[in-house]
N, C-alpha and C positions, 0 to 999 in steps of 0.2 A: 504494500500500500504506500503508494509515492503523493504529496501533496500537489496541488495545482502548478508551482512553480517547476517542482523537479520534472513532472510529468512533462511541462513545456520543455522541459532542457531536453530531456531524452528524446521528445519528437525530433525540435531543431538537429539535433545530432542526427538519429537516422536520417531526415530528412537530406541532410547536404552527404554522407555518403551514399544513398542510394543515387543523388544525381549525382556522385562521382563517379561509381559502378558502371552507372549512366551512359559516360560519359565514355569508360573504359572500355562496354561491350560497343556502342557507335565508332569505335577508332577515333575519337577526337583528341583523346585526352590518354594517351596510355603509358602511367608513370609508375605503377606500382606494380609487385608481383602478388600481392595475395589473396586469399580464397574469399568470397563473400563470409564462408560460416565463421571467420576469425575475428572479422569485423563485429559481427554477431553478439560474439563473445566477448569481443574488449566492449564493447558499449552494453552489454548485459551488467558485466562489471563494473565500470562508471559509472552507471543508474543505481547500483547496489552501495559503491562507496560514498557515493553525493547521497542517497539517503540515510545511511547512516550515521552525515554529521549534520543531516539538517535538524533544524528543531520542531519544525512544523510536520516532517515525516512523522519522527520521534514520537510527536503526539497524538497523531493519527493511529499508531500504532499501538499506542498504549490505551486508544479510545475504544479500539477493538477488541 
């Protein structure tokens, strides 16, 4: 359970890797080597650490 804010960050985040992805499978842009599910992963994780020092998560969490 992420609050209104974190939820925004993690959109914005997927949001511009997937137009990087985008960007990668069109040939425009192709600067990186790695797999969609890593990305996945690392922003799974950043969603998990940015809630767990938010405070408004925190009490989301404790409200449930």
């Amino acid at each position: 359970m992420m609050c209104e804010k974190c939820t925004k960050m993690c959109g914005v985040l997927f949001f511009i890797f997937g137009i990087l992805f985008l960007l990668q499978n069109l040939n425009v842009w192709n600067f990186w080597n790695i797999q969609w599910y890593t990305v996945v992963f690392i922003l799974f994780g950043l969603g998990a650490i940015g809630s767990c020092g938010c405070k408004e998560c925190q009490a989301l969490q404790k409200k449930k």
